[in-house]
C-alpha positions in Angstrom: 1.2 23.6 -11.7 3.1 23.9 -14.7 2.3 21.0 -17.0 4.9 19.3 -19.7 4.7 16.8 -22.3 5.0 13.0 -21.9 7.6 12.3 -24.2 5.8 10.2 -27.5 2.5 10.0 -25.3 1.9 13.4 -26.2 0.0 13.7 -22.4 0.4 16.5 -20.5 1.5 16.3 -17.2 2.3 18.0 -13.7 6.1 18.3 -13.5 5.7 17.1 -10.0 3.8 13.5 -9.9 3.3 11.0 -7.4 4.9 7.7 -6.7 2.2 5.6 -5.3 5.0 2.6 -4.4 4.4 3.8 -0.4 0.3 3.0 -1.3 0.8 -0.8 -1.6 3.8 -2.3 0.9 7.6 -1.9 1.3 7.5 1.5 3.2 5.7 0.1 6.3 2.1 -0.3 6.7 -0.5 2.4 4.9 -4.2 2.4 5.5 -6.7 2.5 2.7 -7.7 6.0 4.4 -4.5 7.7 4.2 -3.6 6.5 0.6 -6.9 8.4 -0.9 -6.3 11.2 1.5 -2.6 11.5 -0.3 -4.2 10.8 -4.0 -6.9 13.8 -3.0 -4.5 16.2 -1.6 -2.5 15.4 -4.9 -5.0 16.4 -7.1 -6.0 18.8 -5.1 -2.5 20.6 -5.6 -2.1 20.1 -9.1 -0.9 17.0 -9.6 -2.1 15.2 -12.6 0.3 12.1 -13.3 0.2 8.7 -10.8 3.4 6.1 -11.4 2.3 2.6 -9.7 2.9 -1.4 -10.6 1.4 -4.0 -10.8 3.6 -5.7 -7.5 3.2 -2.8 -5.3 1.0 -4.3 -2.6 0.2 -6.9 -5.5 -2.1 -4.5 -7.0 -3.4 -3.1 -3.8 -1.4 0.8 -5.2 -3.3 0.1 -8.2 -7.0 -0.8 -6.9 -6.8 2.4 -4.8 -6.0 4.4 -8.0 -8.7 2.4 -10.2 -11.0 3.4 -7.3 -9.7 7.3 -7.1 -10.2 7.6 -10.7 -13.7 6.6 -10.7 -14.1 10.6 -9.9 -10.6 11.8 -11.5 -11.0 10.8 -14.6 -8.6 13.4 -15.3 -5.3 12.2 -14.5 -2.5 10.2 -16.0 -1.7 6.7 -14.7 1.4 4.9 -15.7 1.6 1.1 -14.4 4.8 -1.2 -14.7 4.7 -5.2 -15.2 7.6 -7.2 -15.3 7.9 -8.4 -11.9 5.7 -10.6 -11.3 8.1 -12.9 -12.0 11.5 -14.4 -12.1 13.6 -11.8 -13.9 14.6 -13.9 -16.8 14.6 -12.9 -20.5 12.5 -15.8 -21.6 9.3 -15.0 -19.0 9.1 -11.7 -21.2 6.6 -13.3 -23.2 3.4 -12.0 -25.1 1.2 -14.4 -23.3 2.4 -12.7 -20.1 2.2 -9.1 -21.3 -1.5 -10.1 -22.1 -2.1 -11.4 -18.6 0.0 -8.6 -16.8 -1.7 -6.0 -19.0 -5.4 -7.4 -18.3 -4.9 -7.4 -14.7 -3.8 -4.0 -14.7 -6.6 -2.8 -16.4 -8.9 -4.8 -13.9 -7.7 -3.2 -11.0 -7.2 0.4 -12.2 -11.0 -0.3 -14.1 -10.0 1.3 -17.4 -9.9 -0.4 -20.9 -7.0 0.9 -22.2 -3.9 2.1 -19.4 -2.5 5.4 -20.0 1.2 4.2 -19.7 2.8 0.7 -19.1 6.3 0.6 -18.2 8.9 -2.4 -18.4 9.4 -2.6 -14.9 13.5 -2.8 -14.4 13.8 -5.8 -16.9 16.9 -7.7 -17.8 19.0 -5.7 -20.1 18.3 -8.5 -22.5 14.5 -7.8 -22.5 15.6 -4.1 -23.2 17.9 -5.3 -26.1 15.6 -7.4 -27.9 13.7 -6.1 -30.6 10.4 -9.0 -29.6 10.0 -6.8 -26.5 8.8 -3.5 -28.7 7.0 -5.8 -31.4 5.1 -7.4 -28.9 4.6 -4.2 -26.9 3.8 -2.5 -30.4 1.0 -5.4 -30.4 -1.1 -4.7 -27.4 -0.9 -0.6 -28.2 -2.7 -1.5 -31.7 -5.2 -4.3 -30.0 -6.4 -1.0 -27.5 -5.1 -2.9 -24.3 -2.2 -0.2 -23.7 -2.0 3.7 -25.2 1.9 3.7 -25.1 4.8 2.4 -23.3 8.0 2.8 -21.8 10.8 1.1 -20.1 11.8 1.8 -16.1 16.1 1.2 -16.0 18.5 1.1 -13.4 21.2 2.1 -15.0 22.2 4.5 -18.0 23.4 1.9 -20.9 19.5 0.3 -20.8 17.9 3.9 -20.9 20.1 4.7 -24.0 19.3 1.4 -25.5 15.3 2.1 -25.0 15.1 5.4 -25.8 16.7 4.6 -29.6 13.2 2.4 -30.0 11.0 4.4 -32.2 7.9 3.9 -30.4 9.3 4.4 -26.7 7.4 7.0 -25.7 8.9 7.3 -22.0 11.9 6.3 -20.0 12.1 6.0 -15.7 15.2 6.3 -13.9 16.6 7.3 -10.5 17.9 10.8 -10.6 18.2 12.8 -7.6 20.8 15.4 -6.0 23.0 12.4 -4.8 22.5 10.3 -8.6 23.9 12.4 -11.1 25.0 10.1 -14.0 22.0 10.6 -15.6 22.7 14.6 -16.6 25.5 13.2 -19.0 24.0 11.2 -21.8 20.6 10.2 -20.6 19.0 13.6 -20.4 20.2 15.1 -23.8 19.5 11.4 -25.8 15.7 11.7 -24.6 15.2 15.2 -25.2 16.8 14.8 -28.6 14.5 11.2 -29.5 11.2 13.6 -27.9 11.3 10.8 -25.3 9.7 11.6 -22.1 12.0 11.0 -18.6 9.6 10.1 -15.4 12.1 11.0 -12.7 12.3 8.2 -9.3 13.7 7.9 -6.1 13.6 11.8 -6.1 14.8 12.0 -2.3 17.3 9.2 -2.0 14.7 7.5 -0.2 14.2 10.2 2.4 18.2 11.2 2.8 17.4 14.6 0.9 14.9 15.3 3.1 17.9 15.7 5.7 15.5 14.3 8.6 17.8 11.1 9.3 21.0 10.6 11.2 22.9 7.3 11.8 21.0 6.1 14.3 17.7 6.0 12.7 15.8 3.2 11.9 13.2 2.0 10.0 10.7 -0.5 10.4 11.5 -4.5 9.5 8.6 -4.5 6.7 10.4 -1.2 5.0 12.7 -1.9 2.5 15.0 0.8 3.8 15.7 -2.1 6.5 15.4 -5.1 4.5 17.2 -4.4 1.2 20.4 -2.2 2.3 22.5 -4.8 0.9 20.6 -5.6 -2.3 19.4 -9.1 -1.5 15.4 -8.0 -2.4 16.2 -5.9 -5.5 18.7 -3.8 -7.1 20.3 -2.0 -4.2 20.1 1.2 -6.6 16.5 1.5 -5.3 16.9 2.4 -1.7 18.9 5.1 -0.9 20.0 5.2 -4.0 22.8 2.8 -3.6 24.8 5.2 -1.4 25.8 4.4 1.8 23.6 5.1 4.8 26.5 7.0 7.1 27.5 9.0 4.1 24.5 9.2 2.8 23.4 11.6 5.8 26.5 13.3 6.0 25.8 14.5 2.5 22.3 15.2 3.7 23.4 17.4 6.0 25.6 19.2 3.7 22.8 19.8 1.5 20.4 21.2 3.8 22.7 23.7 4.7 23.3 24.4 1.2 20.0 25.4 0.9 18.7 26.4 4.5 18.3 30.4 2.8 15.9 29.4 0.1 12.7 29.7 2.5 11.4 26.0 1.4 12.5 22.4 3.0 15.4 20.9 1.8 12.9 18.0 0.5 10.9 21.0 -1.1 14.3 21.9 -2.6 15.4 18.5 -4.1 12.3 18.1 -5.9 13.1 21.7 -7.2 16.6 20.5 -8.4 15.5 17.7 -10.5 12.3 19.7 -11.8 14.6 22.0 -13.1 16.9 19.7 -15.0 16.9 20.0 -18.7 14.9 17.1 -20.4 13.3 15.6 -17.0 9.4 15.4 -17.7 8.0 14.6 -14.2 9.1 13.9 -10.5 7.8 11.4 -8.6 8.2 11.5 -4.8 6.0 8.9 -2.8 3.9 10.6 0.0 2.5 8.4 2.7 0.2 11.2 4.2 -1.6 14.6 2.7 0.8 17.4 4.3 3.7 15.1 2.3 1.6 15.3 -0.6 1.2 18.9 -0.8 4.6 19.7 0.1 5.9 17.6 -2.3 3.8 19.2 -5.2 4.9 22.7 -4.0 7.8 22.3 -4.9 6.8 22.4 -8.6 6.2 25.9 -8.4 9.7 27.0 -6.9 11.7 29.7 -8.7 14.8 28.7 -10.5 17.7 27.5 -8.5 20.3 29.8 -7.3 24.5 28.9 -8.9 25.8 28.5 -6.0 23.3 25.4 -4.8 23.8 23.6 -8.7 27.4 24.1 -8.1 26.9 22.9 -4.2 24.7 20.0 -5.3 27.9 18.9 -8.0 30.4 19.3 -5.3 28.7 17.2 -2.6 28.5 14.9 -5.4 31.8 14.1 -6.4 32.8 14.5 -2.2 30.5 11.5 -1.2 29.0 9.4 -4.5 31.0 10.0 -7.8 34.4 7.3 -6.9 31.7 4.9 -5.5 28.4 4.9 -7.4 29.0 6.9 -10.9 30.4 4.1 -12.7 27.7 1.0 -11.0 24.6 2.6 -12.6 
């Protein structure tokens, strides 16, 4: 698999990753089992880069990986920390960096992490220049070998990525989030700031396998969060609605029904191919997920008429409602 750059890490890295948040909790129940067999099949297809935290499972995504990598020495892991606790500016503290970092490395068994991300802090914490001093501390005391910042919306990946030592930046950008294409994309590729791409599928919409009447189960936070009241509601489906949502599913599985790959297979495609985007990284809660997923790394360019298909679905279903929110 074709391998880029990790922004100021200077890692190389599979343009298609995985997004281990399935591994731990929030996407119904996982067994220990299945979450190697998805880590194996990964590696197995060229994947090289894991994105996990410190709260998925709380730490159960990242003991797996510490426990993968005894044998994979090979791959990139980036952890966030940050949400442990209450989001508030002033629990952003070194003290808690040093206890978030040390657990981290505990559970993944390394010395030094490969990546540590903000995980979707106030903008405040993003703003202030005692997050990057501090962050700039534990990169010269060995605990961290670089960092980045995971947003939710545009303004804090602009702030981050003018911070000199920012070396990566996470954000949702998929066929139904667009917003990032404008000023996000261009800013990091001109600062030589890696973008880790999230939420690849719109939470399974893209993969067009839904319709209104599915359902998910009550421990998946495609049940429990629709309205935002767990986290920002950007994070499951995107923030679009479920009803439109599909119908714009729909649209774009027809769109691409021609192309001889799934329209899931597709959608990773689209934001691989983006200018600027580093890595994807779709979740996979079994191995024929995985290795779908990191086929999709290897599909030829695009045709026009599915870019300009993917823009006009876009500003049909999203652009009025969500453009402006993130």
């Amino acid at each position: 698999m074709e391998q880029r750059t990790l922004g100021r890490t200077g890692r190389p890295v599979s343009v298609v990753g995985l997004g281990t948040w399935q591994l731990g909790a929030d996407w119904g129940e996982v067994s220990e089992d299945d979450a190697l067999a998805v880590l194996s099949a990964s590696t197995d297809a060229g994947v090289t880069f894991f994105d996990t935290a410190d709260v998925y499972g709380d730490g159960r995504s990242e003991q797996v990986i510490g426990r993968f990598l005894r044998d994979h020495p090979e791959v990139t892991v980036a952890t966030k920390m940050g949400r442990r606790m209450d989001q508030l500016p002033e629990n952003y503290t070194m003290d808690n960096f040093r206890a978030w970092t040390d657990r981290s490395r505990r559970n993944l068994g390394v010395d030094t992490l490969d990546l540590v991300q903000l995980h979707c802090p106030p903008s405040a914490v993003i703003d202030a220049d005692a997050t990057y001093d501090d962050l700039d501390t534990l990169v010269d005391e060995g605990a961290i070998a670089a960092y980045g910042v995971s947003v939710e919306t545009a303004d804090q990946a602009l702030s981050a990525i003018a911070r000199p030592n920012v070396a990566s930046i996470q954000i949702i950008l998929n066929a139904f989030r667009l917003k990032p294409l404008d000023r996000v994309l261009p800013a990091a590729a001109e600062a030589g700031v890696g973008i880790i791409a999230r939420v690849p599928l719109a939470s399974g919409l893209l993969s067009g396998r839904y319709d209104e009447h599915t359902t998910f189960a009550a421990d998946d936070h495609r049940t429990y969060n629709r309205d935002g009241s767990a986290f920002d509601v950007g994070e499951t489906f995107s923030g679009v609605d479920f009803e439109a949502g599909v119908r714009a599913a729909q649209e774009f599985s027809a769109l691409v029904r021609d192309l001889g790959v799934t329209p899931a297979q597709a959608a990773l495609a689209w934001v691989v191919q983006q200018p600027g985007v580093t890595t994807v990284i779709p979740g996979a809660r079994n191995a024929d997920q995985a290795r779908a997923n990191a086929a999709a790394g290897s599909i030829d360019a695009l045709p026009a008429d599915v870019l300009e298909g993917v823009t006009r679905i876009y500003d049909t279903y999203f652009r009025a409602a969500i453009h402006d929110r993130w």
